[in-house]
ROVO-984612 format. One record per residue (C-alpha): residue in one letter; x negated, y negated, z. Coordinates in steps of 0.2 Angstrom, whole numbers, padded with zeros to 4 digits, always signed. Each point is the difference from the previous one (the first is absolute). Example, Ala and Ser with C-alpha at 12.3 -4.5 7.8 and 13.67 -1.06 7.14 Angstrom:
REM ROVO-984612
a-0062+0022+0039
s-0006-0017-0003
END
This chain:
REM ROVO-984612
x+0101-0113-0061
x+0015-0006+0010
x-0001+0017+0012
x-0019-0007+0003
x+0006-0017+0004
x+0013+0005+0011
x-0013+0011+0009
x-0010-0015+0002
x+0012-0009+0007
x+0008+0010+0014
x-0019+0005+0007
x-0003-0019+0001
x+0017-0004+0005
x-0003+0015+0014
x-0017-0006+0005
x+0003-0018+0003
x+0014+0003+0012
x-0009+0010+0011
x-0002-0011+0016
x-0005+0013+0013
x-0014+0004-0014
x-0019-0004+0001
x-0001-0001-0020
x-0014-0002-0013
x+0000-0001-0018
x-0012+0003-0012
x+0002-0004-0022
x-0015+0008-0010
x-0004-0001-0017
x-0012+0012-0009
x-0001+0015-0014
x-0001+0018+0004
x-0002+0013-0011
x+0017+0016-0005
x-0007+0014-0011
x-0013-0010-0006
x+0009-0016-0005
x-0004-0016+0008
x+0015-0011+0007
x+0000-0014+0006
x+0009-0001+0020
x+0010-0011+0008
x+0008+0007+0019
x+0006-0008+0015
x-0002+0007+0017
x+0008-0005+0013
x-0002+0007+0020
x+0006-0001+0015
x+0000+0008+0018
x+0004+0000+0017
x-0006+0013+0011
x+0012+0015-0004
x+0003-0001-0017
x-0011-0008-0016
x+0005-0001-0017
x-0011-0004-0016
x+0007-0001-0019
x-0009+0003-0015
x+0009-0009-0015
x-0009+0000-0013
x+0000-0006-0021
x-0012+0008-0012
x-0001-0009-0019
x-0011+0006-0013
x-0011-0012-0013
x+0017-0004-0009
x+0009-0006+0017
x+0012+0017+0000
x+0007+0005+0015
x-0009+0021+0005
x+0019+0006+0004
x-0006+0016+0007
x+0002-0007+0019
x+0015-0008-0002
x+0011+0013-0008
x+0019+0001+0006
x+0007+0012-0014
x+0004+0013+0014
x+0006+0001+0017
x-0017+0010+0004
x-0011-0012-0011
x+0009-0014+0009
x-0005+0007+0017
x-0017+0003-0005
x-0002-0017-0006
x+0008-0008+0015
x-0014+0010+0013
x-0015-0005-0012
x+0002-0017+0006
x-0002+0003+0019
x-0018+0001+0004
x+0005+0006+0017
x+0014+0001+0014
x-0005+0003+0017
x+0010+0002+0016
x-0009+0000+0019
x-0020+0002+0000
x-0010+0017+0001
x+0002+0000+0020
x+0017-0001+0001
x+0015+0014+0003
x+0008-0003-0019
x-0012-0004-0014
x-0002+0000-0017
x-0006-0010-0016
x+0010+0000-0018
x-0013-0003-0014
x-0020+0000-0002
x-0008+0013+0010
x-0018-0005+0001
x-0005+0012+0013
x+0008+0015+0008
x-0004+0015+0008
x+0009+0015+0011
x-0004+0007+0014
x-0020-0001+0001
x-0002+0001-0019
x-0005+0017-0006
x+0014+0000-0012
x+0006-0017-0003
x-0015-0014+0005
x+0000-0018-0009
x+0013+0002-0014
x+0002-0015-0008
x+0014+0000-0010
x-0006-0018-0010
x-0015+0006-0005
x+0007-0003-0019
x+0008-0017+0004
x+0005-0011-0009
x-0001+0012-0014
x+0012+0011+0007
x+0010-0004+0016
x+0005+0014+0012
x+0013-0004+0014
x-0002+0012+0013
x+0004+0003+0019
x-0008+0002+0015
x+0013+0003+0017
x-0003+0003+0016
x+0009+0003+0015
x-0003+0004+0017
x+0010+0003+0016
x-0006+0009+0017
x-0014+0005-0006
x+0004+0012-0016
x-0006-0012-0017
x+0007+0002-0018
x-0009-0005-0014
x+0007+0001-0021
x-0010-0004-0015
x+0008-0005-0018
x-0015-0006-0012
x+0014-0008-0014
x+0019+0000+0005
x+0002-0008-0019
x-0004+0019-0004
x+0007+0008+0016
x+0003+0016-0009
x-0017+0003-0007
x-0014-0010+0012
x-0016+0003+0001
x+0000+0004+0019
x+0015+0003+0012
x-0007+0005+0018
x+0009+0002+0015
x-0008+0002+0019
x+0009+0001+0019
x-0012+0000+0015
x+0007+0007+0016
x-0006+0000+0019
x-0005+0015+0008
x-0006-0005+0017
x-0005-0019+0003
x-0014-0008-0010
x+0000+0016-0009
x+0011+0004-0018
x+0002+0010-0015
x+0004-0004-0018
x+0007+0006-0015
x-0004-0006-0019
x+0004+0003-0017
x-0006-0008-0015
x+0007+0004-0016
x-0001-0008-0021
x+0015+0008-0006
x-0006+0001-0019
x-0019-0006-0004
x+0005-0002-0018
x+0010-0016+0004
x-0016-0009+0003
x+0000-0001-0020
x+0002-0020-0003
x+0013-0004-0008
x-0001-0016-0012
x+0016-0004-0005
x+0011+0011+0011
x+0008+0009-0011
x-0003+0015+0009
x-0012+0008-0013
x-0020-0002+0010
x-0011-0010-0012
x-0008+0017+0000
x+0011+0010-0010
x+0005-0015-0011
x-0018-0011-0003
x+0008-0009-0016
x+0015-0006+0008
x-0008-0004+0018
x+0009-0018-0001
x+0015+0002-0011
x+0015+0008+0011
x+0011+0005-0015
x-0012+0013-0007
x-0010+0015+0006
x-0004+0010-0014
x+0000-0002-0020
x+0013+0012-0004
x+0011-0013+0008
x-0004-0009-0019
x+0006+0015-0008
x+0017+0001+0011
x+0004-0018-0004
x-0004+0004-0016
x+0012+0015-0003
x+0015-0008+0010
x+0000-0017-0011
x-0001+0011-0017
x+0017+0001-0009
x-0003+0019-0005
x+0000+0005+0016
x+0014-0006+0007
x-0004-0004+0018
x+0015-0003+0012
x-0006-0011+0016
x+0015+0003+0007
x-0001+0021+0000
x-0019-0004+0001
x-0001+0014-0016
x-0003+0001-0017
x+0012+0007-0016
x-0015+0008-0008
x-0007+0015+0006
x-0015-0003-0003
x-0002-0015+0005
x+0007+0006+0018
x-0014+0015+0001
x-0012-0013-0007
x+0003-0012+0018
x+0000+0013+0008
x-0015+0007-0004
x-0007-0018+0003
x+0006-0001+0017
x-0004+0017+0005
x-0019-0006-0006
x+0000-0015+0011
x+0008+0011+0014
x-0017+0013-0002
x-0012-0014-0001
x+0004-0005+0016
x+0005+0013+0010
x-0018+0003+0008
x+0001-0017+0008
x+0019-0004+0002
x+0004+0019+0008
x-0016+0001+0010
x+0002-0003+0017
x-0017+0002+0013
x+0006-0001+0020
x-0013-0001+0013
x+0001-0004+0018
x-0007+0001+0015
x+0005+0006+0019
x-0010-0006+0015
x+0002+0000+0020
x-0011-0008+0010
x-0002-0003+0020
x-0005-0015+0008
x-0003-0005+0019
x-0004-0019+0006
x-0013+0000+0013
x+0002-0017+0004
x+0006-0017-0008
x-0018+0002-0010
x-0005+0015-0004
x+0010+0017-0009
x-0004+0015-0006
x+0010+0010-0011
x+0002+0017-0012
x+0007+0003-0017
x+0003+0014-0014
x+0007-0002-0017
x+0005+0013-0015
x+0003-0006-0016
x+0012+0008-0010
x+0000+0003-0020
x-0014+0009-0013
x-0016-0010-0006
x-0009+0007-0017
x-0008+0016-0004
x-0018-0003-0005
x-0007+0014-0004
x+0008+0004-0016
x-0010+0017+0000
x+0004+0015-0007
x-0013+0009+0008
x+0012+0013+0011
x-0016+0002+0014
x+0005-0018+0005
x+0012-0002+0015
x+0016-0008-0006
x+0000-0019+0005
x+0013-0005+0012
x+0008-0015-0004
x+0011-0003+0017
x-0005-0017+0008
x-0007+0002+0019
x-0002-0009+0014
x-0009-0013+0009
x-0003+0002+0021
x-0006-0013+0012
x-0004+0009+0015
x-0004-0018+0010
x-0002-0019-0004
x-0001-0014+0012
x+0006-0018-0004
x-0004-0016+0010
x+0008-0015+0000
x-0012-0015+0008
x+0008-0017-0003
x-0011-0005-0016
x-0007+0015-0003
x+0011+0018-0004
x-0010+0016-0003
x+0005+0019-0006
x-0009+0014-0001
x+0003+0018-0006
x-0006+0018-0002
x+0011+0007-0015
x-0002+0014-0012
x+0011+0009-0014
x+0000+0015-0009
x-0001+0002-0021
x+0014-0011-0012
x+0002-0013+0013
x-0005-0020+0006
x+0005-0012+0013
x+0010-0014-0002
x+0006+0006-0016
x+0013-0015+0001
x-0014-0012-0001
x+0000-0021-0007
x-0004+0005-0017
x+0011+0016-0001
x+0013-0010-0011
x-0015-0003-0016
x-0006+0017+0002
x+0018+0011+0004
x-0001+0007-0017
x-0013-0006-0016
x-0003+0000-0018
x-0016+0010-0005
x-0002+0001-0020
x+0019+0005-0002
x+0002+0011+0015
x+0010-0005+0017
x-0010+0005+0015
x+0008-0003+0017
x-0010-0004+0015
x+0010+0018+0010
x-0011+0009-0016
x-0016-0005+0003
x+0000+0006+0017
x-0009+0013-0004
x-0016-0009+0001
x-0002-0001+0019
x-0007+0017+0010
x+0000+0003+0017
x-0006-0016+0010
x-0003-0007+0017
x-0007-0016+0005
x+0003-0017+0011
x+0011-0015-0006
x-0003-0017+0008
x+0010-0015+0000
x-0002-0019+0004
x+0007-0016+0002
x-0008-0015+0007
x-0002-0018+0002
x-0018-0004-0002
x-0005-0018+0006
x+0017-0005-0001
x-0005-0003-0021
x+0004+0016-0006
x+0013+0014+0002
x-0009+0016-0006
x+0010+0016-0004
x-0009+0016-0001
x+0005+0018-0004
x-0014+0014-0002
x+0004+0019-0004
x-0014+0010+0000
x+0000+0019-0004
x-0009+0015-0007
x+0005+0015-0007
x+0005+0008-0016
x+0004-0009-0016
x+0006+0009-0019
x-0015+0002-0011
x+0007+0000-0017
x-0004+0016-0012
x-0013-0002-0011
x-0007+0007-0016
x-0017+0003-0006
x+0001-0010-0017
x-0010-0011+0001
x+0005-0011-0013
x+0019-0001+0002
x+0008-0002+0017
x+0015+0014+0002
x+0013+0001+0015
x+0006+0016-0001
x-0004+0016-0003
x+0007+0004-0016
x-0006-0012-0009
x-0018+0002+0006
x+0000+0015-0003
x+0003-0002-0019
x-0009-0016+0002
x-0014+0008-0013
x+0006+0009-0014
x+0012-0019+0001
x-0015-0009-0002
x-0008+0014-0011
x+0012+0005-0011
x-0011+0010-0012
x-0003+0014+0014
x+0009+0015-0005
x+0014+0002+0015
x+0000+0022-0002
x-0019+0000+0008
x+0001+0002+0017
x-0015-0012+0003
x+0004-0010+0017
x-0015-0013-0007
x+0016-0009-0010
x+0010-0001+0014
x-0001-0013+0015
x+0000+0007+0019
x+0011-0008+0011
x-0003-0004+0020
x+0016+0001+0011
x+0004-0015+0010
x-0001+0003+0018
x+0000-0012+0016
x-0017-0007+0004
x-0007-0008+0015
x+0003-0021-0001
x+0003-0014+0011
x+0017-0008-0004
x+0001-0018+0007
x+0015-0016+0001
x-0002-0017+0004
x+0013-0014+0003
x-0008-0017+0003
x+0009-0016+0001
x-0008-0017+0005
x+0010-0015+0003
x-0008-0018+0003
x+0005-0014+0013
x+0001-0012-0014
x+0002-0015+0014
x-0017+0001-0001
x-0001-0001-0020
x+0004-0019-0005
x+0014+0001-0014
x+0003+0019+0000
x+0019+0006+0006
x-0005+0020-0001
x-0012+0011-0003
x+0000+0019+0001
x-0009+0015-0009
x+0003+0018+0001
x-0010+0015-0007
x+0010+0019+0001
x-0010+0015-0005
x+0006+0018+0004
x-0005+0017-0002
x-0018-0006-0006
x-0018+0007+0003
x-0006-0016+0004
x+0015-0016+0001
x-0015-0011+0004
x-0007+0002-0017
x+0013-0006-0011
x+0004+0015-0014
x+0018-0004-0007
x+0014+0015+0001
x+0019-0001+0000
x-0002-0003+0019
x-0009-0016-0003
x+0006-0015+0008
x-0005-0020-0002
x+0011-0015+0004
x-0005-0019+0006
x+0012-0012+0004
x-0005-0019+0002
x+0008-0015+0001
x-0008-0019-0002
x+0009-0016+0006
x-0001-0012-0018
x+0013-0015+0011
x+0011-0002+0013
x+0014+0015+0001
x-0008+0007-0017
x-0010+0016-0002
x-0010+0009-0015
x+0002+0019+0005
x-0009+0014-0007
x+0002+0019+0003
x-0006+0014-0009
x-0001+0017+0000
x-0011+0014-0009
x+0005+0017+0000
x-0007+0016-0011
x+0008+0009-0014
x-0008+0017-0008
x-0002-0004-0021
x-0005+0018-0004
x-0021-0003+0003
x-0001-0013+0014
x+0009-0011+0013
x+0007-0016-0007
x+0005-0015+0009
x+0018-0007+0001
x+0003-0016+0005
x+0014-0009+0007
x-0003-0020+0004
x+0011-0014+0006
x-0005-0018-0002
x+0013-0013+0006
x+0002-0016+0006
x+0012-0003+0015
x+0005-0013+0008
x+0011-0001+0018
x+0013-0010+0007
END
């Protein structure tokens, strides 16, 4: 407790004697919700900015129902957890604005893209906040026309981030330049959350998901064997005097080893390349090219054993835009595209809701967003973006992808009672469900006949859409934003949950003078084994500034 006060302190010493500082500082008091617990919050905020560099804190107390501390964020028991802890309270650090020579912000990443967006386009990288708090970067720098750009998505796990890209634009001839991207997630398996950071996911150890000290039962057992007199155990030698004893832990170790090996060893890379070409017709109006290939092996679906069939190939592809246009307007700022892509492929892959859906939980099995690439066909279509000011009441954000093409069409068998996804088991599907049939008569009545998947014609639509009110206009109410993300749909208009699904608000009423009731949510989509379920994550907290 003395290292939080201390921490305390020197922020507030800091922030007050900041004279050349335009600061603002905020106290909120709410509850917010940690692996399904409810705590209650108290934070202080404080902010301050001039016009090259701005700096928000986020120093924050959790208490459960019996008024103990949630240590979790506050844990100094290593020089790494130390550091960790230290960046979790900076809400952002930013040096210089977008426009200028040497930028770049330390902290919440509400909205970055690289280069015009086929790989990278919206990442958000506090999509989960307060729940989980990623300090990433986003630096640029420019000089004489050539323009560097690097993306970190959590420098509190700067070895194992969610996204790393990297992008330099150079001047061919004036007005006109090429540029170069890559876009990598170094291990999709590190999106597992986990709970009590103990480096065991919550996945591999669901009992222990809070408790840091175990991961597994045979840990029991050990403790067991090393505080029994028989055996002997020296802690110094880490070894026991009985034989078998020693074979015993081992065996028990080796055990815990094997029951995690499928998650801790498995490592799944995927990347992504992309150049792109862009010429400036005027101060107003540009026009611009882009390809992308995305590196790495998506699913097999076929699982046929049918030797007729052509051998799936699971190689990610590419994604071309032959010619787009973007307009700037004043108020107004419109893009428009032609794009296509061939099979196990989509654009902006590095989207805002990539961080929920990098890798999921389906009824005991990990899928990773890289495998289910196999979905999408070949594809060609228009995308069409805008953002406005409509009657000076309403900024209106608006990004529509539509394309048609091919899309997997899952195998199916002809048992009509039981549903089967693959061919082996439909095919014994009968005599299963009959067992009475005699398996040596070569009857093909007990047997089920399974239909090969194969790419079907389907349109395959996304749409971003984000509206944000003047609230002068709105006695009482401070803020008030909504945004809807649906990607990779037939129809985004008609709300059908998937993993891609996407629903946040954020508003904020005045209750007094300085004080302010804010309440943000958001609703994202996980798979339960039969349908889509909803997965909430609101924020209800009073604040007050000063």
């Amino acid at each position: 407790m003395r290292k939080i006060s201390l921490i305390f302190s020197l922020v507030i010493s800091f922030l007050f004697t900041q004279n050349n500082f335009s600061p603002a500082y905020m106290a909120s008091f709410g509850s917010v919700t940690i692996d399904g617990k409810l705590y209650n919050q108290i934070s202080f905020r404080p902010e301050f900015s001039t016009n090259k560099i701005g700096m928000g804190f986020d120093i924050y107390l959790y208490f459960d129902e019996d008024g103990k501390l949630y240590r979790e964020n506050w844990d100094f028991t290593s020089p790494g957890a130390s550091f960790k802890t230290l960046v979790d309270k900076i809400y952002y650090f930013r040096y210089g604005q977008v426009f200028d020579d040497l930028y770049f912000r330390i902290g919440a990443l509400p909205k970055v893209t690289l280069g015009q967006g086929i790989l990278i386009n919206q990442y958000a990288n506090n999509i989960d906040y307060p729940q989980i708090r990623r300090a990433g970067i986003d630096l640029r720098y420019q000089f004489s026309g050539f323009k560097l750009q690097f993306i970190h998505s959590d420098l509190k796990e700067i070895n194992k981030p969610g996204l790393i890209g990297l992008r330099t634009s150079i001047p061919i001839i004036e007005n006109f330049n090429i540029g170069f991207s890559i876009a990598s997630d170094f291990n999709q398996y590190n999106g597992l959350v986990d709970s009590d950071g103990d480096n065991y996911p919550d996945f591999v150890e669901p009992d222990y998901a809070n408790d840091p000290d175990y991961h597994h039962e045979n840990q029991f057992l050990i403790e067991e064997l090393q505080g029994s007199n028989y055996c002997g155990y020296d802690s110094e030698s880490d070894l026991f005097l009985d034989g078998t004893c020693e074979n015993l832990f081992n065996d028990l170790s080796s055990e815990m080893t094997e029951d995690f090996a499928d998650v801790m060893n498995n490592k799944d890379n995927v990347t992504g390349l992309a150049i792109d070409f862009g010429f400036e017709l005027d101060n107003k109006f540009s026009l611009y090219t882009e390809y992308a290939q995305l590196l790495g092996k998506t699913s097999d679906p076929t699982d046929s054993n049918d030797e007729d069939l052509p051998n799936f190939d699971t190689n990610l592809g590419y994604g071309l835009i032959p010619i787009g246009m973007k307009a700037n307007l004043g108020s107004v700022k419109l893009s428009l595209d032609y794009r296509r892509n061939s099979e196990n492929f989509i654009f902006s892959y590095w989207n805002k809701n990539y961080d929920h859906n990098r890798i999921m939980e389906n009824n005991g099995e990990l899928i990773t967003k890289e495998s289910t690439l196999y979905k999408y066909g070949d594809q060609k279509g228009l995308n069409f973006g805008l953002e406005a000011n409509i009657s000076k009441y309403f900024k209106f954000s608006f990004d529509y992808e539509k394309m048609k093409g091919e899309m997997w069409n899952s195998g199916s068998c002809d048992n009509p009672d039981l549903l089967y996804e693959n061919e082996t088991d439909c095919e014994s599907s009968q005599y299963l469900q009959y067992p009475d049939l005699d398996p040596e008569i070569e009857d093909n009545q007990q047997f089920g006949v399974w239909t090969p998947g194969s790419y079907k014609k389907e349109k395959n639509n996304s749409l971003y859409l984000k509206i944000e009110i003047d609230t002068s206009i709105i006695p009482q109410v401070q803020i008030a934003e909504i945004f809807y993300q649906q990607t990779n749909s037939k129809k985004p208009f008609k709300f059908e949950p998937n993993q891609n699904s996407l629903f946040g608000y954020n508003i904020g009423v005045n209750l007094s003078n300085n004080m302010i009731l804010l309440l943000k949510g958001r609703k994202s989509y996980d798979f339960d084994g039969s349908n889509f379920k909803p997965v909430y994550n609101t924020q209800i907290e009073t604040s007050i500034y000063f």
